[in-house]
C-alpha positions, 0 to 999 in steps of 0.5 A: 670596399672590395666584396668579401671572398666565399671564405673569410676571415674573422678575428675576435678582440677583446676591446677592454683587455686589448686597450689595456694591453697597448695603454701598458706597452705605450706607457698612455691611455688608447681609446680606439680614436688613437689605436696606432696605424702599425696595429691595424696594419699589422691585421689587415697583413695577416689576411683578415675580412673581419674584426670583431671588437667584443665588449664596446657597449657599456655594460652595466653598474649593477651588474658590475657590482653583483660580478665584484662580489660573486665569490665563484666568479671572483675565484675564476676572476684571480686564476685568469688575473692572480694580481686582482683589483676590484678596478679590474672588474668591469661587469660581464660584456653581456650584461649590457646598461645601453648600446652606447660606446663606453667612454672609456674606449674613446665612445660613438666617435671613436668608434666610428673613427676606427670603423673607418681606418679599418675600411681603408685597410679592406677590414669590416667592422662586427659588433654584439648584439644581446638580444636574450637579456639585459643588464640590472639597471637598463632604462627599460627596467624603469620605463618599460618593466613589462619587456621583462620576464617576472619569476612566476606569480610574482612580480619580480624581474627574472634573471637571464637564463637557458633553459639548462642552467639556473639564470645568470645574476647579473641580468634580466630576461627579455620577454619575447612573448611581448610585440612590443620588446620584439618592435623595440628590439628591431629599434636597437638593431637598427641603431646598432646595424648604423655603427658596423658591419656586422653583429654576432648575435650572443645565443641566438637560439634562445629566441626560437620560438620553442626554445624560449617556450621551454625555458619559460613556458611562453610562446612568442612569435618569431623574431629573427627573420623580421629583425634581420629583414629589417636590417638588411632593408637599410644596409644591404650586405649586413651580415649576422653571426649566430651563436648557437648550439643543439643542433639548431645552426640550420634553423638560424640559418633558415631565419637569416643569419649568414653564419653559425658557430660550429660547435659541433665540429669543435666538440669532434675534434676536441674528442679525438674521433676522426670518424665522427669528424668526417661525417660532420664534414659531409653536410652539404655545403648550402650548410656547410659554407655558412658555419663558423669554424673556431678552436678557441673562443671567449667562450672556450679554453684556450687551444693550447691549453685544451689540445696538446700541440701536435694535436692543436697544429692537426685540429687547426688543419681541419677546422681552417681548411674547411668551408665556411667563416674561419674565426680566429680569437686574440691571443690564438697565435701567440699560444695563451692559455689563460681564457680570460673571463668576460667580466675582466678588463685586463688579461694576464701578461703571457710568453709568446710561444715561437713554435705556435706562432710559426705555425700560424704564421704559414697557415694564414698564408696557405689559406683558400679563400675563393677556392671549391672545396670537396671532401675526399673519402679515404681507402684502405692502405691494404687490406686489414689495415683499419688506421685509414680510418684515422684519416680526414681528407679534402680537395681544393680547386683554386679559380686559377686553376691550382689543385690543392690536396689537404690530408690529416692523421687525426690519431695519436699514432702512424696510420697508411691510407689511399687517396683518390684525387677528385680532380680532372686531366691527371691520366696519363700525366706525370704530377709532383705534390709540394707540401705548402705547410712543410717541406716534403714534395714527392712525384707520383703519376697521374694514373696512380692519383686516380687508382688506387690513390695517392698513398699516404703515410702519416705519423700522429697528428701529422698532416699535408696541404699538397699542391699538385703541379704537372711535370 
């Protein structure tokens, strides 16, 4: 397989729901073992690196069963799906009995089938790893109780948990304090790592040794570097996304993982402050390059339930056209916005929005993927003029030589701004820029590139991918 570009591509899949979605429209049970070539082929065309298929694991009875009668989460169960049935509920994804491949999805071979059309098509194959906890009945509960966490001073298994919320129900803590869950942990990795490509690790944080200490005062020792050493020992290339959050992406950086989500970002943009936008943004790129950047996950609303649509088309401008892995999530481009929960095999039936997925459609053909990225500081319009402010604005140099100027309003109102442009050999010439993500092209000389800038006048939420071609 071909190496992978400086900045790829990542699409999320809910297996279960995505199964049951082709089952309906094929009017017959798909397993990932007769998932048809045109589905595939239709991802490999849309530019992708990776495929993410969450939830293959068989996840656990027990647990199941606390999820079917847990009235708060079966009330959010029937706003996602209102024609509900207790069949529809299969136990969280992350309440995990073993890392077997359910059967239901077509099990290890099917697997291993899908695997392997995908890396005919360029793709690679990412899977989960829950390393914080458990579900109820795993084996380990019976032949290995001491991997577990017992509430204090008593004997009784602890429920999952961070340290800012109470635990979830349907789980048990693993007790990292103990070396022998870390050696078996490493075991389950390492029999994971053989099925895929990749792992996104759910709460990677949780195992730092400070955080776990604080959640329940035991120190253990450091998990990761070791593991994913380990991993990478037998599969060279293996790569790890962390979810993370607090501000802790560098450290799992530092311990090995290859990228991070971008919390941080997706809160700014959901804020609305272009300011606090650009100083994210102005991070050195040895972190930068390895951050995920998402406007939607399983775990987040919906993009086009959370931001109104011209601020959803110039969010998605800033989170994609910037460095790092850029993670896209089932039903994005088509505009859903129902969050399914991840306790549900089956999702709610929903419109496709045309205007939403036009966008897409021409983002995914605009996007740099080998390209050097620099930020652009933008300069007052005119003097008391402060909606230069509302600006986020960067650079693209393509390895063919293609000059590429990307500029956001990030506001909900006009805003005037000047640009100088960071590339080399523009005194003296004559230049037209050609909006790849609209119609405009406009021909400005190369001198007033440099000084004062290139001008710019964008409406509320509105937004240019230039490209910059010599006359």
């Amino acid at each position: 397989m071909a190496s992978l570009p400086s900045y790829p591509s990542l699409f999320e899949i809910n297996t279960r729901v995505w199964l049951d979605r082709l089952s309906r429209e094929a009017g017959r049970p798909v397993t990932l073992a007769t998932v048809d070539d045109a589905t595939l082929d239709g991802l490999a065309r849309l530019g992708f690196d990776w495929v993410w298929l969450l939830g293959v694991w068989r996840t656990s009875a027990a647990s199941c069963a606390v999820s079917r009668t847990n009235l708060a989460w079966r009330s959010e169960f029937q706003a996602a799906v209102p024609d509900l049935t207790a069949e529809d509920i299969c136990g969280s994804y992350f309440a995990i009995a073993a890392y077997e491949v359910d059967e239901a999805l077509g099990g290890k071979t099917a697997l291993a089938d899908f695997r392997a059309r995908l890396a005919t098509r360029g793709l690679r194959l990412m899977l989960d790893f829950v390393p914080n906890h458990t579900g109820l009945d795993h084996p380990w509960v019976t032949t290995h109780p001491d991997f577990y966490v017992t509430e204090h001073g008593t004997h009784v298994l602890a429920h999952g948990r961070d340290p800012n919320f109470p635990g979830w129900p349907d789980t048990l803590q693993l007790n990292y304090a103990n070396p022998g869950l870390q050696a078996a942990q490493r075991t389950e990795l390492l029999s994971i790592a053989a099925q895929c490509d990749g792992l996104r690790c759910d709460m990677a944080m949780l195992l730092l040794p400070d955080v776990f200490h604080r959640t329940w005062g035991l120190t253990p020792g450091p998990f990761w570097p070791t593991a994913i050493a380990a991993v990478r020992q037998k599969h060279p290339g293996f790569t790890f996304l962390a979810e993370a959050y607090w501000d802790l992406e560098w450290e799992l950086q530092q311990q090995g993982f290859d990228y991070c989500y971008d919390k941080r970002l997706y809160d700014r943009l959901r804020s609305g402050d272009a300011g606090a936008v650009r100083a994210h943004l102005a991070a050195g790129l040895d972190y930068q390059d390895r951050l995920a950047r998402f406007l939607e996950n399983h775990d987040e609303p919906r993009a086009a339930a959370s931001f109104p649509w011209p601020q959803h088309q110039a969010a998605a401008i800033v989170t994609y056209f910037a460095p790092g892995l850029r993670f896209f999530h089932q039903g994005q481009f088509d505009g859903a916005r129902v969050r399914v929960p991840v306790h549900l095999r089956r999702g709610p039936v929903e419109p496709r929005d045309p205007d939403i997925a036009a966008f897409y459609d021409r983002l995914l053909t605009v996007l740099f993927r080998d390209s050097a990225w620099s930020l652009i500081a933008p300069q007052p319009a005119w003097p008391g003029n402060p909606s230069w402010q509302d600006f986020i604005s960067c650079a693209w140099r393509a390895p063919d030589g293609g000059r590429y100027v990307v500029v956001v309003n990030y506001s909900d109102h006009q805003a005037q701004c000047r640009l100088r442009l960071p590339f080399t050999g523009l005194v003296g010439g004559r230049f037209r820029l050609v909006d790849r993500m609209g119609s405009e092209v406009y021909d400005r000389d190369g001198d007033e590139l440099i000084d004062p800038g290139l001008y710019i006048d964008l409406g509320a939420w509105r937004y240019n991918v230039f490209k910059l071609e010599p006359i």
